[in-house]
N, CA, C and O atoms as a Tripos MOL2 file, in Angstrom:
@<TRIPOS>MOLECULE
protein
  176   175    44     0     0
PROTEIN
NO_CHARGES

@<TRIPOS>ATOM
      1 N          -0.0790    1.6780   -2.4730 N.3       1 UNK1
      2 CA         -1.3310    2.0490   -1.8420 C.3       1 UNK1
      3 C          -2.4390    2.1310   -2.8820 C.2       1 UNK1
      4 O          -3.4530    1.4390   -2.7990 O.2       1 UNK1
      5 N          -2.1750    3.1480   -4.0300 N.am      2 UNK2
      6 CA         -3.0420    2.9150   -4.8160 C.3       2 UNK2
      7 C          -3.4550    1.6060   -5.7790 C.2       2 UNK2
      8 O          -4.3290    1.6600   -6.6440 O.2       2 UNK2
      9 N          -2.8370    0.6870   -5.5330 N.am      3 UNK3
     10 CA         -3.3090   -0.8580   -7.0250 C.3       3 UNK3
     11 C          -3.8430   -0.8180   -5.8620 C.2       3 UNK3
     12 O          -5.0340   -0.5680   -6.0490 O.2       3 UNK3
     13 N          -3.6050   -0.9380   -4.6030 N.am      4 UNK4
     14 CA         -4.1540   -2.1410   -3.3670 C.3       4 UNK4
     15 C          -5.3410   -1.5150   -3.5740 C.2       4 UNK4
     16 O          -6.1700   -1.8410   -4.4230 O.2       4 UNK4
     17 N          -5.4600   -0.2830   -2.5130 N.am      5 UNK5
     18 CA         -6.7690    0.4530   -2.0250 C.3       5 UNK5
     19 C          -7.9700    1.1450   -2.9840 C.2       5 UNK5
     20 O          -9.1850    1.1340   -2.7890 O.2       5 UNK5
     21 N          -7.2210    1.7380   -4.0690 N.am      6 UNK6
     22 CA         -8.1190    2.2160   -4.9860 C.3       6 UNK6
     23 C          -8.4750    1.2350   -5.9860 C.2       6 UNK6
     24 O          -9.5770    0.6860   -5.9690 O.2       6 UNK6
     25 N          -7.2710    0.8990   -7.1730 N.am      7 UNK7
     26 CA         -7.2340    0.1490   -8.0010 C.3       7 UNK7
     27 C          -7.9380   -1.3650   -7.8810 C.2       7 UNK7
     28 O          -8.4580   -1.8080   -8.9050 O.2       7 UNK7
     29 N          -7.9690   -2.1380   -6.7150 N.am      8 UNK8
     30 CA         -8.4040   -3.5010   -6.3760 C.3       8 UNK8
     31 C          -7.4100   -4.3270   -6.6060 C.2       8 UNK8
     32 O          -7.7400   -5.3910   -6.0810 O.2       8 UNK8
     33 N          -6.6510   -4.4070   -6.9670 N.am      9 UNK9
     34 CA         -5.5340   -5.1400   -6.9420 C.3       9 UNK9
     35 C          -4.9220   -6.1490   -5.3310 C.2       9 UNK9
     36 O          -4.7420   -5.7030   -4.1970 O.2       9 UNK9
     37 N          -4.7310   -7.6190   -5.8590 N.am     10 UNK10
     38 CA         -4.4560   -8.4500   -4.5930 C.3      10 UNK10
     39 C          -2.9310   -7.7210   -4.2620 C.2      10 UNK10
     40 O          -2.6790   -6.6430   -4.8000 O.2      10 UNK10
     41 N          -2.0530   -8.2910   -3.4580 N.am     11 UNK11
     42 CA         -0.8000   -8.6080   -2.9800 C.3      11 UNK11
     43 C          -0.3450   -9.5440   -4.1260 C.2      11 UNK11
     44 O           0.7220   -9.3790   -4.7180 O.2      11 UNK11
     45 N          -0.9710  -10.2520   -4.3220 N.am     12 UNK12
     46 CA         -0.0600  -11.2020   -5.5200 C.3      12 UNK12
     47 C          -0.3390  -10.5190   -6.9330 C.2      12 UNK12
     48 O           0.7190  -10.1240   -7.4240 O.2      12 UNK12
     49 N          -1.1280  -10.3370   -7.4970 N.am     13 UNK13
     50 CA         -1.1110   -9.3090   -8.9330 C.3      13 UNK13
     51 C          -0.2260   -8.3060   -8.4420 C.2      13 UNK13
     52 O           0.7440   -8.4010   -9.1940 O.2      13 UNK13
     53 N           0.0580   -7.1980   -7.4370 N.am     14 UNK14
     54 CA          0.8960   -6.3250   -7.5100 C.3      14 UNK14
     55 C           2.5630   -7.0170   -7.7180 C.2      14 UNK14
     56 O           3.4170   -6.7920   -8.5760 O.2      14 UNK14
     57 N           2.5550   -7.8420   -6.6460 N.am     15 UNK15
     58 CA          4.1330   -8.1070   -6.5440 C.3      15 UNK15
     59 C           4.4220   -8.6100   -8.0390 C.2      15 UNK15
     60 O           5.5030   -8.3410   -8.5620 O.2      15 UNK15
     61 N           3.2190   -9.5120   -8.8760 N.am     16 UNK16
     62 CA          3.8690   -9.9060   -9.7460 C.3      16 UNK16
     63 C           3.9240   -8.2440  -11.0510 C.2      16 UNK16
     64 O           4.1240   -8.6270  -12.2030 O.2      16 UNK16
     65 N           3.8610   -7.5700  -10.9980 N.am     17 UNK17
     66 CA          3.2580   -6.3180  -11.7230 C.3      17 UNK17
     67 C           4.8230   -5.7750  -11.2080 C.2      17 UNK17
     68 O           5.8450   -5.7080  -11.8910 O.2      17 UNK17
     69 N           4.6610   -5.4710   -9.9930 N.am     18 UNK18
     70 CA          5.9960   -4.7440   -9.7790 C.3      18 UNK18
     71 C           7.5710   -5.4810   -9.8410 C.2      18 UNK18
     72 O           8.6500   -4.8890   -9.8190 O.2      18 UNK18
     73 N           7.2990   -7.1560   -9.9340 N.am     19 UNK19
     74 CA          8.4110   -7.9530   -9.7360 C.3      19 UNK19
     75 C           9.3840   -7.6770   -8.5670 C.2      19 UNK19
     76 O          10.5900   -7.4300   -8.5440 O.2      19 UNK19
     77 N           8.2820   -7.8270   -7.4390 N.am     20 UNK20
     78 CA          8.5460   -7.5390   -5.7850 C.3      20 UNK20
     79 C           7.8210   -8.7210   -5.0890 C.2      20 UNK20
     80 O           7.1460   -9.6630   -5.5030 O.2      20 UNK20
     81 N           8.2310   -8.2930   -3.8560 N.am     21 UNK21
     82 CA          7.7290   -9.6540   -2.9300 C.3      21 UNK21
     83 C           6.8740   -9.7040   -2.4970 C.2      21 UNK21
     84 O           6.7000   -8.8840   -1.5960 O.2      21 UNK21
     85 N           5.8200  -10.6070   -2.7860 N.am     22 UNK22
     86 CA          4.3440  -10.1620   -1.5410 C.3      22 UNK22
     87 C           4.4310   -9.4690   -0.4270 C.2      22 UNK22
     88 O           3.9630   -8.3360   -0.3120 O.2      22 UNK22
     89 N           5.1370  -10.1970    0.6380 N.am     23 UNK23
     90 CA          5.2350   -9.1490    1.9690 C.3      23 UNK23
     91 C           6.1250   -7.3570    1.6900 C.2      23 UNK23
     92 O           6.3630   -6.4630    2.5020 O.2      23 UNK23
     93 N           6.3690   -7.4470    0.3770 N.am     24 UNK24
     94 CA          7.3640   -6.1780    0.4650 C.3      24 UNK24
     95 C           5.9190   -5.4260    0.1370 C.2      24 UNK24
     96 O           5.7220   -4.4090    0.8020 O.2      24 UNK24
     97 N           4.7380   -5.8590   -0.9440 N.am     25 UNK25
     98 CA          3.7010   -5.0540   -0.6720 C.3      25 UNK25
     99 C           3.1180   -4.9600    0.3100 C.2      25 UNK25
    100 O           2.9330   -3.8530    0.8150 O.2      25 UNK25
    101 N           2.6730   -6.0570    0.8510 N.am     26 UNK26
    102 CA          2.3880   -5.3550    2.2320 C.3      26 UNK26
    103 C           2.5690   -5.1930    3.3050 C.2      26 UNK26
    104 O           1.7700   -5.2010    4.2410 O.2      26 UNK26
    105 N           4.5100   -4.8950    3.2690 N.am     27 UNK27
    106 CA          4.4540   -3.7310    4.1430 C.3      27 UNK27
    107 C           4.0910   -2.3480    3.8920 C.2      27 UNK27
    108 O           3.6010   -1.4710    4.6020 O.2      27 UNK27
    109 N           4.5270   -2.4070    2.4970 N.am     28 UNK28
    110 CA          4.6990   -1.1270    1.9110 C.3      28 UNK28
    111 C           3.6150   -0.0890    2.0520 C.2      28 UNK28
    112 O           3.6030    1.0950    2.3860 O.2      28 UNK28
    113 N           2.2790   -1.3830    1.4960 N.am     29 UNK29
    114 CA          1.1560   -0.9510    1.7970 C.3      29 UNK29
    115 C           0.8900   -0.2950    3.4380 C.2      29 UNK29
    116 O           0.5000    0.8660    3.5610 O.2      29 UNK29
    117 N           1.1500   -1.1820    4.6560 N.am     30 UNK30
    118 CA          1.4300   -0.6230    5.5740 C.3      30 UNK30
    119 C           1.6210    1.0530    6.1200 C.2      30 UNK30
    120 O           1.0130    1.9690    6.6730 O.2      30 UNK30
    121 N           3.0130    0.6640    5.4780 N.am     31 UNK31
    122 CA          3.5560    2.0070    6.0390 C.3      31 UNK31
    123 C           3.0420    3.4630    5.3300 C.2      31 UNK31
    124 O           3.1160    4.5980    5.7990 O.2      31 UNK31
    125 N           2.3400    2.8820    3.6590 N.am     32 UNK32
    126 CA          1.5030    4.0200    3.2620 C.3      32 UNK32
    127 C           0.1880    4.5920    4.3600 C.2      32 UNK32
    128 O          -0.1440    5.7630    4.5440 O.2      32 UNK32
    129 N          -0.3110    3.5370    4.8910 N.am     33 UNK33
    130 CA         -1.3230    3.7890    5.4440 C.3      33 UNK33
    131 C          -1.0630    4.5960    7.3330 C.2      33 UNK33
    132 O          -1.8860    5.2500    7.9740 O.2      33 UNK33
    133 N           0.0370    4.2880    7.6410 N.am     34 UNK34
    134 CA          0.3630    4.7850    8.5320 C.3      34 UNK34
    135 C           0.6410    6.3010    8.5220 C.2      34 UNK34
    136 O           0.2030    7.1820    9.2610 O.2      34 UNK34
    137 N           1.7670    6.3780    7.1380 N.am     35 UNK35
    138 CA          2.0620    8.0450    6.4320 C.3      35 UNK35
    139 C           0.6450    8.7200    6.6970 C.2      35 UNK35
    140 O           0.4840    9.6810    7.4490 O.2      35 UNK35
    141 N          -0.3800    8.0700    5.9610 N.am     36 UNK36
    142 CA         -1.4720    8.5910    5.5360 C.3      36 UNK36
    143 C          -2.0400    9.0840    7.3100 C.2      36 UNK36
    144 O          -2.3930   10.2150    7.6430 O.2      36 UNK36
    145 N          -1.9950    8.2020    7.9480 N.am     37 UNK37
    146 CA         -2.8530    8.3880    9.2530 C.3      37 UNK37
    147 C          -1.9330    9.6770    9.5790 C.2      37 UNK37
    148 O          -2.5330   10.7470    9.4710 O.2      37 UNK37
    149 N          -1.0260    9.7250    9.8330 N.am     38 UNK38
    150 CA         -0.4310   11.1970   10.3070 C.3      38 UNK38
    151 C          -0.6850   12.2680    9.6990 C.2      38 UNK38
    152 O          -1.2050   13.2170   10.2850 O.2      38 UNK38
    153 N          -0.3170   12.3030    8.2370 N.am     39 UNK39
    154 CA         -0.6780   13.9510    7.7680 C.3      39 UNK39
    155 C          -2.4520   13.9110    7.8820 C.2      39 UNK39
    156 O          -2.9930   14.9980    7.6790 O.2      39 UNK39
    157 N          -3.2650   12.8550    8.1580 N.am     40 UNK40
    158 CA         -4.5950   13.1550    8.3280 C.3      40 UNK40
    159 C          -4.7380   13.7890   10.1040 C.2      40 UNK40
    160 O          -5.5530   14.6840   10.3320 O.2      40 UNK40
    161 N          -4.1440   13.3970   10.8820 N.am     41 UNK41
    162 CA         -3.9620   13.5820   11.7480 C.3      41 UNK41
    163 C          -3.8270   15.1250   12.0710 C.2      41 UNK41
    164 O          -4.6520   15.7140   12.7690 O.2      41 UNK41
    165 N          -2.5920   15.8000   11.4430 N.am     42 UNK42
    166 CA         -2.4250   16.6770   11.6170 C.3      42 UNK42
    167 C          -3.1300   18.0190   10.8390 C.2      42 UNK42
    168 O          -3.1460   19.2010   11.1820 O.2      42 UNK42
    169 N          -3.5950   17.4700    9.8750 N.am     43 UNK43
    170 CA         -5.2460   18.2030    9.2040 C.3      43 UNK43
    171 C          -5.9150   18.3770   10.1010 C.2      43 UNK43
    172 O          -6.4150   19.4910    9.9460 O.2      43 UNK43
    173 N          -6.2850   17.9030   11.0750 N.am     44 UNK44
    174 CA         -7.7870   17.9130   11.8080 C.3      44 UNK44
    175 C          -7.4450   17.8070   13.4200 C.2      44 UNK44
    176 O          -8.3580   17.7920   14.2450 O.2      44 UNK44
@<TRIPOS>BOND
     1     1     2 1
     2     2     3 1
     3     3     4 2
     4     3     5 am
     5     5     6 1
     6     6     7 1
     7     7     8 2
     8     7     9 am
     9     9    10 1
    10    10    11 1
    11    11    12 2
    12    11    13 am
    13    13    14 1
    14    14    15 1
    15    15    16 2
    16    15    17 am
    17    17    18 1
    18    18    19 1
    19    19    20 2
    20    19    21 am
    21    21    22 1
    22    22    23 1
    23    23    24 2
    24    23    25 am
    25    25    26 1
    26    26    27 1
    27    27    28 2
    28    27    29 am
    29    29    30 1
    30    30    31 1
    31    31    32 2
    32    31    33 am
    33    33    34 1
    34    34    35 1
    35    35    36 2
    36    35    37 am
    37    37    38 1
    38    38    39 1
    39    39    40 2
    40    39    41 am
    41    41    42 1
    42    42    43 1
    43    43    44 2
    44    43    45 am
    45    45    46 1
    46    46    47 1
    47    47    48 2
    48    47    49 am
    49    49    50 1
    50    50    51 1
    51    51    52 2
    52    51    53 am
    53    53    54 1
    54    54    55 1
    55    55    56 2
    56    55    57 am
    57    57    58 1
    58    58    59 1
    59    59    60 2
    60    59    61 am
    61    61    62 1
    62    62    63 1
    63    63    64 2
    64    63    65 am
    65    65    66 1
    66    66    67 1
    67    67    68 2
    68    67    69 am
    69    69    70 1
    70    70    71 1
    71    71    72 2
    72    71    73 am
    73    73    74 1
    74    74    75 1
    75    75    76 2
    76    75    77 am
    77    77    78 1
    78    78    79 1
    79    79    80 2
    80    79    81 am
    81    81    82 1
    82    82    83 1
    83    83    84 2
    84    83    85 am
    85    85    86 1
    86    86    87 1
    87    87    88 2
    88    87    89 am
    89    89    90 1
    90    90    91 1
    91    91    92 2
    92    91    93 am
    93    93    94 1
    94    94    95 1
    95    95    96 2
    96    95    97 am
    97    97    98 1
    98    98    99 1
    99    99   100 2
   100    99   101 am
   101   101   102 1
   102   102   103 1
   103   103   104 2
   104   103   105 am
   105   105   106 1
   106   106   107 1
   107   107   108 2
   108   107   109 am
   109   109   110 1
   110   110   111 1
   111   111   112 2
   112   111   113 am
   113   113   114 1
   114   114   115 1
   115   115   116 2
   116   115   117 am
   117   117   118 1
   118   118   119 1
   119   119   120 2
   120   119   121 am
   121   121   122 1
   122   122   123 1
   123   123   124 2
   124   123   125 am
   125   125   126 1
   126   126   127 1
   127   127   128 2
   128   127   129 am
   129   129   130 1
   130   130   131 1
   131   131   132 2
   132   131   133 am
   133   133   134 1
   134   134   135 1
   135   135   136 2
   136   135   137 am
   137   137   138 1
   138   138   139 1
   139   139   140 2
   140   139   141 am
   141   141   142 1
   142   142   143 1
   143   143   144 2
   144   143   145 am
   145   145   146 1
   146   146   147 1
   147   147   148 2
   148   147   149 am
   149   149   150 1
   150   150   151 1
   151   151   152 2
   152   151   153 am
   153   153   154 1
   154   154   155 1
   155   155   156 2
   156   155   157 am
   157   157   158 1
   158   158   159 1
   159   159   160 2
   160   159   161 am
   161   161   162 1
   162   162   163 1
   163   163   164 2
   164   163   165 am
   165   165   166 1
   166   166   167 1
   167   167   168 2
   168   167   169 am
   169   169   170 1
   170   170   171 1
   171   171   172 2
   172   171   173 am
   173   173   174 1
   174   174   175 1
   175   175   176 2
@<TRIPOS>SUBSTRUCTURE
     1 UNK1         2 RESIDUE 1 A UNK
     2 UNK2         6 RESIDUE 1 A UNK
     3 UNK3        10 RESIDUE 1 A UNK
     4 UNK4        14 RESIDUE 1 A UNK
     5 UNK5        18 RESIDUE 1 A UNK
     6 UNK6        22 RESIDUE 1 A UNK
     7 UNK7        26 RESIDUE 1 A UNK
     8 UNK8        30 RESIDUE 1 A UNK
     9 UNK9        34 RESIDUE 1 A UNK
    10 UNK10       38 RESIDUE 1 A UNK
    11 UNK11       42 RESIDUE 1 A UNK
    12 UNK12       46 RESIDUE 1 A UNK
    13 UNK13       50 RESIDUE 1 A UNK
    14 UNK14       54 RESIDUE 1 A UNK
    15 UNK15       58 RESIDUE 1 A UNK
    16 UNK16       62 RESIDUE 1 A UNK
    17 UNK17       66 RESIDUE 1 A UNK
    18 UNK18       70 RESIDUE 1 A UNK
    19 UNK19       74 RESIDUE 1 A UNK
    20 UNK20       78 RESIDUE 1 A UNK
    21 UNK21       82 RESIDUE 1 A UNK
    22 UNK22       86 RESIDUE 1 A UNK
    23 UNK23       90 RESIDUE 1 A UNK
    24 UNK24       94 RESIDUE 1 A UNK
    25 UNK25       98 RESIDUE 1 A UNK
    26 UNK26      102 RESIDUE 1 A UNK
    27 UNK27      106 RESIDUE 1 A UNK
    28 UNK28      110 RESIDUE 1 A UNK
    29 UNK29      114 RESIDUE 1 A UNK
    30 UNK30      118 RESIDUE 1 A UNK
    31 UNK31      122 RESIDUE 1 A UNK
    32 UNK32      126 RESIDUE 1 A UNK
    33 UNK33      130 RESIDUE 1 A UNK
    34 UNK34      134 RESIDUE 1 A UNK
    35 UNK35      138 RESIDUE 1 A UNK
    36 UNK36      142 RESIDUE 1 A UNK
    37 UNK37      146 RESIDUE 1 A UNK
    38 UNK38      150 RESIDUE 1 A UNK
    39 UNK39      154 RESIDUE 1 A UNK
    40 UNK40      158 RESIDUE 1 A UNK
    41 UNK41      162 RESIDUE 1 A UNK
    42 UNK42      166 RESIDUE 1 A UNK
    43 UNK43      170 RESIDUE 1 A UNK
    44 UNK44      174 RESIDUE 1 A UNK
């Protein structure tokens, strides 16, 4: 979540950074953002 969203980082600089699969970032990325929508959720 953070290279993607904060950092600027593509899908392809991460996967090659983490030596992972493009789509494994973004799902990953995904499902951070989903985590994120719930505990924001339940803040407010």
């Amino acid at each position: 979540f953070n290279m993607f969203v904060i950092d600027g980082y593509s899908h392809k600089e991460i996967s090659d950074y983490l030596n992972i699969n493009e789509n494994t970032s973004k799902s990953q990325l995904f499902k951070a953002r989903k985590q994120l929508q719930v505990w924001l959720k339940n803040w407010f």
